[in-house]
DSSP file (Angstrom, degrees, kcal/mol; ACC not computed):
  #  RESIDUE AA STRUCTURE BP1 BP2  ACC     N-H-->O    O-->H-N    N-H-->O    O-->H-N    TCO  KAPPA ALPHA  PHI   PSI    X-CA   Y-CA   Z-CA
    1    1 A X              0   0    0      0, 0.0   100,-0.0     0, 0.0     0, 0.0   0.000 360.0 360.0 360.0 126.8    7.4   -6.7   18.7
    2    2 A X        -     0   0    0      1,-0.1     3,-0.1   100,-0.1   101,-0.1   0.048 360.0-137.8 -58.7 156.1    6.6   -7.1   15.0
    3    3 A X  S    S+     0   0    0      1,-0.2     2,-0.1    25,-0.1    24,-0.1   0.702  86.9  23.5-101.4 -12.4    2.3   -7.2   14.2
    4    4 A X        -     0   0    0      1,-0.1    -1,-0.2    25,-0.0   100,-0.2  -0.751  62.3-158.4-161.7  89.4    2.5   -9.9   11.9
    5    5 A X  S    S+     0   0    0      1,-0.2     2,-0.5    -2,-0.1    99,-0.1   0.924  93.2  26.3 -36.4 -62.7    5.0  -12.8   11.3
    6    6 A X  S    S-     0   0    0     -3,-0.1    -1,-0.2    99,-0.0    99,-0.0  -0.892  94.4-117.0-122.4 132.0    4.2  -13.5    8.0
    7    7 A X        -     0   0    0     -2,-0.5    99,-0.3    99,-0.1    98,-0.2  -0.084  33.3-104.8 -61.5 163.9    2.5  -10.6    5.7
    8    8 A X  E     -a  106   0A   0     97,-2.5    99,-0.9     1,-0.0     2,-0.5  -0.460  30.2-120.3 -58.4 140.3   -1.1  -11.0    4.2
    9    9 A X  E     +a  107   0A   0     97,-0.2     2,-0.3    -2,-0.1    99,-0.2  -0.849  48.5 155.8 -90.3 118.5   -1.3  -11.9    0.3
   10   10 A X        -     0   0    0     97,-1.3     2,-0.4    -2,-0.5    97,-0.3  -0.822  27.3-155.6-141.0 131.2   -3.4   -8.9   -1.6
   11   11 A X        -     0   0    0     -2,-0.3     2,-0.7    97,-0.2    99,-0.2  -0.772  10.9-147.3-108.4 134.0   -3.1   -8.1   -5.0
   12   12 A X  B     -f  110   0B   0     97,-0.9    99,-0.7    -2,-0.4     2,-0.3  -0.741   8.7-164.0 -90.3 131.3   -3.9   -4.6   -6.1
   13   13 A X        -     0   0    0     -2,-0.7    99,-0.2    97,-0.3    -1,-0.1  -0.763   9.6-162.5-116.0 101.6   -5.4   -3.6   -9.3
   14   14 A X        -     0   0    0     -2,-0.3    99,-1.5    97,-0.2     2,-0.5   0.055  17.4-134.2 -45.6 146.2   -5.2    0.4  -10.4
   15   15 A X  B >   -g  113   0C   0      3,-0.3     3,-1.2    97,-0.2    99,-0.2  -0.982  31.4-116.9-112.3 103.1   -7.5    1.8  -13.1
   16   16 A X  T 3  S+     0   0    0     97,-3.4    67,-0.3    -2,-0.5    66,-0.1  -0.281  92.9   3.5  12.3  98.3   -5.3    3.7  -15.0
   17   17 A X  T 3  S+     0   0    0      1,-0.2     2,-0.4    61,-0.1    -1,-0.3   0.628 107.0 106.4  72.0  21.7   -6.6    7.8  -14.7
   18   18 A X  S <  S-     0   0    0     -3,-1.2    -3,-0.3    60,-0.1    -1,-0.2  -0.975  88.6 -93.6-123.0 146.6   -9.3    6.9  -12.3
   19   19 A X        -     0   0    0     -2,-0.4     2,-0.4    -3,-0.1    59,-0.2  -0.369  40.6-147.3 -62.7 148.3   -8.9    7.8   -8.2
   20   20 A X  E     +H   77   0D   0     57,-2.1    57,-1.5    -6,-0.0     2,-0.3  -0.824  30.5 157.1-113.6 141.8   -7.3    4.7   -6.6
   21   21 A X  E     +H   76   0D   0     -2,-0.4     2,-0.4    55,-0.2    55,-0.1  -0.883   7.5 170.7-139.4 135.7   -8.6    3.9   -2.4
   22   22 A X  E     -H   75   0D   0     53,-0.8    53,-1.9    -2,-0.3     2,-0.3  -0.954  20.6-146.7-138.5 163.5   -8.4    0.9   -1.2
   23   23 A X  E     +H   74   0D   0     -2,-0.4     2,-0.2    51,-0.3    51,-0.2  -0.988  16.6 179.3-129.6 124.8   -9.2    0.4    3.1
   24   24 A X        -     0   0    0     49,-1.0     2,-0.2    -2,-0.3    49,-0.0  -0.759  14.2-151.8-117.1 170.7   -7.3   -2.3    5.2
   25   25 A X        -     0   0    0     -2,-0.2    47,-0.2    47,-0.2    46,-0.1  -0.872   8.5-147.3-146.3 137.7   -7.9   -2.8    8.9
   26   26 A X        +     0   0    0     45,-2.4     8,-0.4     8,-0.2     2,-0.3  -0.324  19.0 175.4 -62.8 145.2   -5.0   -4.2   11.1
   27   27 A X        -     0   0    0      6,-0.2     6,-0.2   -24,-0.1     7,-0.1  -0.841  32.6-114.4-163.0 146.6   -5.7   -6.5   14.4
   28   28 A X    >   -     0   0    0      4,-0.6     3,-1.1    -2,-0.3     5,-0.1   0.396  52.7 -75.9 -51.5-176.3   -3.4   -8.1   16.5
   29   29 A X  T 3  S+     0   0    0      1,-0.2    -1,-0.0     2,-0.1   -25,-0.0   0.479 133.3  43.9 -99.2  20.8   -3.3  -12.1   16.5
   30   30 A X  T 3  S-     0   0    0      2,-0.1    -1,-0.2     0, 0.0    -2,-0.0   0.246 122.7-105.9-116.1  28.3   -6.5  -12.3   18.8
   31   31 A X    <   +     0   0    0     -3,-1.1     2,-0.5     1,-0.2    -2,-0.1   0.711  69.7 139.5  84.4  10.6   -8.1   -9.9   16.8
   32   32 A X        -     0   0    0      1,-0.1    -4,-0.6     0, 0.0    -1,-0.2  -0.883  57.0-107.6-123.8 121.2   -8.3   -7.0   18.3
   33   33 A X        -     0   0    0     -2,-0.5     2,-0.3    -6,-0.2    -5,-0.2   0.474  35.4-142.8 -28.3 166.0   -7.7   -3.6   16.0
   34   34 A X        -     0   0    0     -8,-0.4     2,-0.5    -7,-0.1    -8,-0.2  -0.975  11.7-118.8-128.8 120.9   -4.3   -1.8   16.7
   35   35 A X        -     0   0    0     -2,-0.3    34,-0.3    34,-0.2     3,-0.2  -0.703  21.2-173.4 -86.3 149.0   -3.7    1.8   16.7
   36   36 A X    >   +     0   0    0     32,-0.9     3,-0.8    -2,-0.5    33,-0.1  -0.241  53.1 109.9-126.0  19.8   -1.5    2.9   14.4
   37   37 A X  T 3  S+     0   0    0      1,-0.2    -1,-0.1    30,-0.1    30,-0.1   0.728  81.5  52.7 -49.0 -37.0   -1.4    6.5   15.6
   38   38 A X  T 3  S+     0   0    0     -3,-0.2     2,-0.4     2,-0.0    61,-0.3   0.086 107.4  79.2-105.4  22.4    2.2    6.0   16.9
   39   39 A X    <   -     0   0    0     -3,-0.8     2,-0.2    59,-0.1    59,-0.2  -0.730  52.7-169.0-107.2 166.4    3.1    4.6   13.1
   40   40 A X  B     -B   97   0A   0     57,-2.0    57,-1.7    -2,-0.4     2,-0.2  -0.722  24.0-174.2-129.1-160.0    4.0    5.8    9.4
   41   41 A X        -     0   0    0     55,-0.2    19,-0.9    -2,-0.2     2,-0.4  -0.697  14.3-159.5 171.7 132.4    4.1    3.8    6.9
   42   42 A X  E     -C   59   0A   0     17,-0.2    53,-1.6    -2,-0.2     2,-0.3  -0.986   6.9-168.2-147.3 168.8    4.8    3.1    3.6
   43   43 A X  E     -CD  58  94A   0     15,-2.4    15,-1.4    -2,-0.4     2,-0.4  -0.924   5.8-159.9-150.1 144.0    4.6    1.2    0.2
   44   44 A X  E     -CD  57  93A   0     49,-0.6    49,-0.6    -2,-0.3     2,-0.5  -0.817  11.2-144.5-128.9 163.9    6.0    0.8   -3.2
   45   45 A X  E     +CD  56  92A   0     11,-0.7    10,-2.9    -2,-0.4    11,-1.2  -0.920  24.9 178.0-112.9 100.6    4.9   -0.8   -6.7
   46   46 A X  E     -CD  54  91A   0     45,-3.7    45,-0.7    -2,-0.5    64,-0.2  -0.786  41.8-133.3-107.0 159.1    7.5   -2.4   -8.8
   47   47 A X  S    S+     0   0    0      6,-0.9     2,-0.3    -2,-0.3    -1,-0.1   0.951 101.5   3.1 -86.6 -21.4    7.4   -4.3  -12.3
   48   48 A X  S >  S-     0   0    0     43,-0.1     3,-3.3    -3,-0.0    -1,-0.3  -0.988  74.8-110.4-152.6 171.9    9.6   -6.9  -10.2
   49   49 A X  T 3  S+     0   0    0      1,-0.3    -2,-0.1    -2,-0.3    -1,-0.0   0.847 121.0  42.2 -61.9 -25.6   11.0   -7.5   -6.7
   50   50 A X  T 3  S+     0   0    0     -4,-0.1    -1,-0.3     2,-0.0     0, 0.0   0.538  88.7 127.2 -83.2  12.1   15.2   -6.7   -8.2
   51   51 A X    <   -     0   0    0     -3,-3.3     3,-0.0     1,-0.2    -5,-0.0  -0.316  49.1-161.6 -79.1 157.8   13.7   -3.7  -10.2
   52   52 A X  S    S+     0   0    0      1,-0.1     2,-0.6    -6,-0.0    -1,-0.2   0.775  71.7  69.6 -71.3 -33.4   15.6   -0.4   -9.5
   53   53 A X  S    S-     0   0    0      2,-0.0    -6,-0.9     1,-0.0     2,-0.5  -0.805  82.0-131.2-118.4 138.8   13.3    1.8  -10.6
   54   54 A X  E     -C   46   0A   0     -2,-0.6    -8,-0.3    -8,-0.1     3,-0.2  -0.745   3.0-154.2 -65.6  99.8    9.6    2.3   -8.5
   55   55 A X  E    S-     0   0A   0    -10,-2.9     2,-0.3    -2,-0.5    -9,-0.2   0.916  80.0 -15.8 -82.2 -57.5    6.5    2.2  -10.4
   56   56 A X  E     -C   45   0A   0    -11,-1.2   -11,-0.7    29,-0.1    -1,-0.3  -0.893  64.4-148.9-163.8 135.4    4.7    4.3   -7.8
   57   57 A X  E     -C   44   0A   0     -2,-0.3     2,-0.3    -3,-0.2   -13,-0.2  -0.631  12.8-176.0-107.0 148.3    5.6    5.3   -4.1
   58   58 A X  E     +C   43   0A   0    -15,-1.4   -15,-2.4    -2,-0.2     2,-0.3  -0.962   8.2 172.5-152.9 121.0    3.0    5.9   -1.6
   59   59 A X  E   > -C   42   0A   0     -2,-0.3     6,-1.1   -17,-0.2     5,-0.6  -0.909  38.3-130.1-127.5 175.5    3.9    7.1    2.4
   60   60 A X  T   5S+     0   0    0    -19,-0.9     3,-0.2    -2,-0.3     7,-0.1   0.519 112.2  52.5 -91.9   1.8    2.0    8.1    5.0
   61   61 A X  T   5S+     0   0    0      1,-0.2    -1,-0.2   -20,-0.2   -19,-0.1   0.523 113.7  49.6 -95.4  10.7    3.9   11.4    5.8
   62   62 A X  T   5S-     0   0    0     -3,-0.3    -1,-0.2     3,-0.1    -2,-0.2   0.373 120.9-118.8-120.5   5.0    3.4   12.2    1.5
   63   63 A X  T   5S+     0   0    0      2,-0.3    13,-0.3    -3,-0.2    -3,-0.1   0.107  87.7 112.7  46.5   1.8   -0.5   11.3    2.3
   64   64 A X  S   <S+     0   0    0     -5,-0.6    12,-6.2     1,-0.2     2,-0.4   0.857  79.9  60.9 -49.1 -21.4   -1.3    8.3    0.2
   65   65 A X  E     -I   75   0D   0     -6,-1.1     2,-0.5    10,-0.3    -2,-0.3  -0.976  64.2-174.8-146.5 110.0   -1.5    6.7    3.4
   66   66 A X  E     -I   74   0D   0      8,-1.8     8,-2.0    -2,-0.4     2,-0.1  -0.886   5.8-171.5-105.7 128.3   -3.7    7.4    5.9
   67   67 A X        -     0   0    0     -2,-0.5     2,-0.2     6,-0.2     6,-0.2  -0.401   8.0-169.3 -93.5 174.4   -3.4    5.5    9.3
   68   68 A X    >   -     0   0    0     -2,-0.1     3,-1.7     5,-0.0   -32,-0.9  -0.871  41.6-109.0-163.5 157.1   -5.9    5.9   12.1
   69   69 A X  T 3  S+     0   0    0      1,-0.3   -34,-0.2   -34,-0.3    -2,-0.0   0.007 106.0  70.8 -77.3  17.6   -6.1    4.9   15.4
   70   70 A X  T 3  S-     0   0    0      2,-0.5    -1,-0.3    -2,-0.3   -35,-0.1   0.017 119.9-104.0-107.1  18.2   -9.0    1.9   14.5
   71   71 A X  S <  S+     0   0    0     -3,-1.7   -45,-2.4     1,-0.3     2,-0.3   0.729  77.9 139.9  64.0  24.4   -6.7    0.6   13.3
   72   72 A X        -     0   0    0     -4,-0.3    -2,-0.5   -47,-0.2    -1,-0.3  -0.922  32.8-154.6-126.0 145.4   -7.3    1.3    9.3
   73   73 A X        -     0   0    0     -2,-0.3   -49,-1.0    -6,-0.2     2,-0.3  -0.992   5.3-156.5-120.6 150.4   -5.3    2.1    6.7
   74   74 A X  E     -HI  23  66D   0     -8,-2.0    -8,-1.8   -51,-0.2     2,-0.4  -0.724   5.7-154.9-113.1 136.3   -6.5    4.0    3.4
   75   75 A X  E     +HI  22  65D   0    -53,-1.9   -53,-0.8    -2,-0.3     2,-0.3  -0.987  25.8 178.2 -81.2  81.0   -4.5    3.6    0.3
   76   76 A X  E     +H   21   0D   0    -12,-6.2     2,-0.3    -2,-0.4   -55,-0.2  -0.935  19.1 165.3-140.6 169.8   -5.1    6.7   -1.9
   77   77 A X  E     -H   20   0D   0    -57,-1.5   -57,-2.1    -2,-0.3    -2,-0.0  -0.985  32.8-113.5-156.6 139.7   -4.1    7.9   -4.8
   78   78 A X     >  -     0   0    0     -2,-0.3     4,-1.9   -59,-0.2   -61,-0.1  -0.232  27.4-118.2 -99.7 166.5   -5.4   10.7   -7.1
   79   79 A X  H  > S+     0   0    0      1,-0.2     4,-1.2     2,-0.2    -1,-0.1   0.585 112.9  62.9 -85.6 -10.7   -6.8   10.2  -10.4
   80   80 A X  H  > S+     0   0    0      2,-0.2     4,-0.8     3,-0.1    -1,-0.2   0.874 106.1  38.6 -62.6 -68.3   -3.9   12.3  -11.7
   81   81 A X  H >> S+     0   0    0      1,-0.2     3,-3.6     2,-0.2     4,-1.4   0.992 109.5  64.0 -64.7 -55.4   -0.9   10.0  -10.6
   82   82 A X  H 3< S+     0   0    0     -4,-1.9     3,-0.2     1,-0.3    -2,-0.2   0.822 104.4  46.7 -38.6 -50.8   -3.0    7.1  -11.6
   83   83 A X  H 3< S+     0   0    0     -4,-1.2    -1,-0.3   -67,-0.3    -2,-0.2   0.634 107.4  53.6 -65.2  -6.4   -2.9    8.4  -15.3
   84   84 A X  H << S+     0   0    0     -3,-3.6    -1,-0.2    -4,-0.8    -2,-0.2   0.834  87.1 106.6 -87.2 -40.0    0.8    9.1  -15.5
   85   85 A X     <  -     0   0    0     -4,-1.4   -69,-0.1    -3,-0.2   -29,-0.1   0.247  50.0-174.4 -68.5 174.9    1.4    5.6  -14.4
   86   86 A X        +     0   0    0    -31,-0.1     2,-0.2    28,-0.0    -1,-0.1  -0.142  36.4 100.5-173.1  63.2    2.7    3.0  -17.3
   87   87 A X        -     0   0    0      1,-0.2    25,-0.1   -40,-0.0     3,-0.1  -0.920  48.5-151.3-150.4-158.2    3.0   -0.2  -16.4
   88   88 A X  S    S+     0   0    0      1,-0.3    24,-3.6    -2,-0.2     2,-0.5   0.770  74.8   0.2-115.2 -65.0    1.3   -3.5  -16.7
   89   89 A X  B     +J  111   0E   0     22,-0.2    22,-0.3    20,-0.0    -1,-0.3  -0.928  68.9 159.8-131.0 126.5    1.8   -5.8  -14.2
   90   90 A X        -     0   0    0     20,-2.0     2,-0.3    -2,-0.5   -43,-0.2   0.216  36.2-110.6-123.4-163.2    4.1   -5.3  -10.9
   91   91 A X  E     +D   46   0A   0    -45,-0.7   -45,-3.7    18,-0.3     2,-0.2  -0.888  39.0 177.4-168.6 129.1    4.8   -6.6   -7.2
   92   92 A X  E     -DE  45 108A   0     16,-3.0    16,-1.5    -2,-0.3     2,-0.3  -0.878   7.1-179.0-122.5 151.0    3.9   -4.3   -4.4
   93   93 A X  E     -DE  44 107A   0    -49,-0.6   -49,-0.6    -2,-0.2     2,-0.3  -0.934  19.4-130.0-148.4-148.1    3.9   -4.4   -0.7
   94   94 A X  E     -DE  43 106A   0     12,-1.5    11,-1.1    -2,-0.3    12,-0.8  -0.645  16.8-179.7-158.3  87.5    3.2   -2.6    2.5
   95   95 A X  E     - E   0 104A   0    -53,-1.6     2,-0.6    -2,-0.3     9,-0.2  -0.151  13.6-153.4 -89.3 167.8    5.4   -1.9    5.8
   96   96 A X  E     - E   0 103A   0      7,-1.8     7,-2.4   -55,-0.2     2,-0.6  -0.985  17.0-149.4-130.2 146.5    4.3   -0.1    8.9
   97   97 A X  E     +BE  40 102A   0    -57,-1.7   -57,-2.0    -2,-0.6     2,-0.4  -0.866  24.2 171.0-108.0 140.8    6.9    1.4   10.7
   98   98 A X  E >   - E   0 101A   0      3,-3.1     3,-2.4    -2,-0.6     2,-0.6  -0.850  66.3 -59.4-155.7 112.5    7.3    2.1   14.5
   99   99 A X  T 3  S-     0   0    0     -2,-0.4    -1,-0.0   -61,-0.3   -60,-0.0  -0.172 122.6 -10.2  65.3-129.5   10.6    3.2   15.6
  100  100 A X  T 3  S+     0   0    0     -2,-0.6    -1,-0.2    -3,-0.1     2,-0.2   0.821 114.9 102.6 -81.8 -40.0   13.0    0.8   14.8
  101  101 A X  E <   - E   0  98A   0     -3,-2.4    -3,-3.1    -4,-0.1     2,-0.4  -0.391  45.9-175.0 -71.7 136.9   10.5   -1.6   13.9
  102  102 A X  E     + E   0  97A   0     -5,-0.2     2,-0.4    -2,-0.2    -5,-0.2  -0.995   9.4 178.6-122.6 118.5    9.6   -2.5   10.2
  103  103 A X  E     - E   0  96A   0     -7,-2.4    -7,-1.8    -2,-0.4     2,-1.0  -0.990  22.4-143.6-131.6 139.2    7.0   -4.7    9.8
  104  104 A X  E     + E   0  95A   0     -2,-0.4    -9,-0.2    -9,-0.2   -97,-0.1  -0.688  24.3 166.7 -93.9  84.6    5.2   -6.2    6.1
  105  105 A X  E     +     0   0A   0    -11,-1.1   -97,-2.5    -2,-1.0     2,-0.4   0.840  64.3  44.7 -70.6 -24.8    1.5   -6.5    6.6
  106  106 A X  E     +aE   8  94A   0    -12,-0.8   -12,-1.5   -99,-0.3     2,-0.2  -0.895  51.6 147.9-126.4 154.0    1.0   -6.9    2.8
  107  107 A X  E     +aE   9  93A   0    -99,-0.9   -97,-1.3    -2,-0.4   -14,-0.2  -0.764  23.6 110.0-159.9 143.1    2.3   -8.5   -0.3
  108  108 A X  E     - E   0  92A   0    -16,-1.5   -16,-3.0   -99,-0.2     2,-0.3  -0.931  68.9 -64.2 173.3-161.1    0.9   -9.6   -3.5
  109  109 A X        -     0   0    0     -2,-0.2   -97,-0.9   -18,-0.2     2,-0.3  -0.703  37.3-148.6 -99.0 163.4    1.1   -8.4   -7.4
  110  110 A X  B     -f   12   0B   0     -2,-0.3   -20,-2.0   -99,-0.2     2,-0.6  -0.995  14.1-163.1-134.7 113.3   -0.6   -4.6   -8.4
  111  111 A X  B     -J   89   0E   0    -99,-0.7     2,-0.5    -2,-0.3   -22,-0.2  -0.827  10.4-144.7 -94.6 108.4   -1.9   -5.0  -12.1
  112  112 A X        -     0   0    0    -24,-3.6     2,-0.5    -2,-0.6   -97,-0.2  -0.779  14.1-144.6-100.1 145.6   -2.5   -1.4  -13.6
  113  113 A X  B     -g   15   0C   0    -99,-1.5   -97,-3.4    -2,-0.5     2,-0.7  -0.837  27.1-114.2-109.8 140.8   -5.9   -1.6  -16.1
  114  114 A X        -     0   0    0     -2,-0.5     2,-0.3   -99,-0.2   -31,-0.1  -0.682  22.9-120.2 -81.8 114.5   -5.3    0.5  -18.9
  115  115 A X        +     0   0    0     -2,-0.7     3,-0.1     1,-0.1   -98,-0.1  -0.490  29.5 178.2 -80.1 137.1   -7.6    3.5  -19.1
  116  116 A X  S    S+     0   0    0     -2,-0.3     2,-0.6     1,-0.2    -1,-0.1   0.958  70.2  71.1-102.5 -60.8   -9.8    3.5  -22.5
  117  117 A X              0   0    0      1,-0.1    -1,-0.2  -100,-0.0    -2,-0.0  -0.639 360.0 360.0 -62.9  72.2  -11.7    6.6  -21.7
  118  118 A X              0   0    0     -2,-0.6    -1,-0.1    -3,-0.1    -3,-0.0   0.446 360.0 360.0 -99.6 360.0   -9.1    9.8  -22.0
């Protein structure tokens, strides 16, 4: 059974060279957290939904994405990748996986801010 019919709207915006974390927490539809021990999960950044090519790729088995059995998941991303990346403004989202099931907690647009300070 899917956790969410329709995903939650958040848009992310990266600072360019700076470390990226952002913290969600999952809950069922009365609200009560889900562990997400027996999931992976992962998420991409694209400059639009047909592009081919992936801005910046994030799983949980590659550790950008940490699950946890409270039901949060941690977004992170080293201040290293963040400076390679180079583009401006994108479309992201964010599946959890279980088994067979693919489900899209998140969507919205991911804005990278240009780092001034090299």
């Amino acid at each position: 059974m899917p956790l969410v019919s329709i995903p939650g709207k958040y848009n992310l915006q990266i600072k360019q060279g700076a470390t990226f974390e952002r913290t969600f927490t999952v809950k069922d539809a009365n609200g009560v957290v889900v562990d997400l021990s027996s999931y992976s999960a992962r998420a991409q950044i694209r400059e639009h939904v047909d592009s081919s090519t992936t801005e910046l790729e994030m799983t949980s088995g590659g550790g950008e994405i940490t699950l946890g059995a409270d039901g949060t998941v941690v977004l992170s991303v080293t201040a290293t990748v963040t400076a390679a990346l180079d583009y401006q403004n994108g479309v992201w989202d964010l599946e959890l996986v279980n088994g067979a099931d693919v489900t899209t907690i998140l969507e919205g647009d991911a804005t990278l801010i240009k780092e001034v300070t090299r």
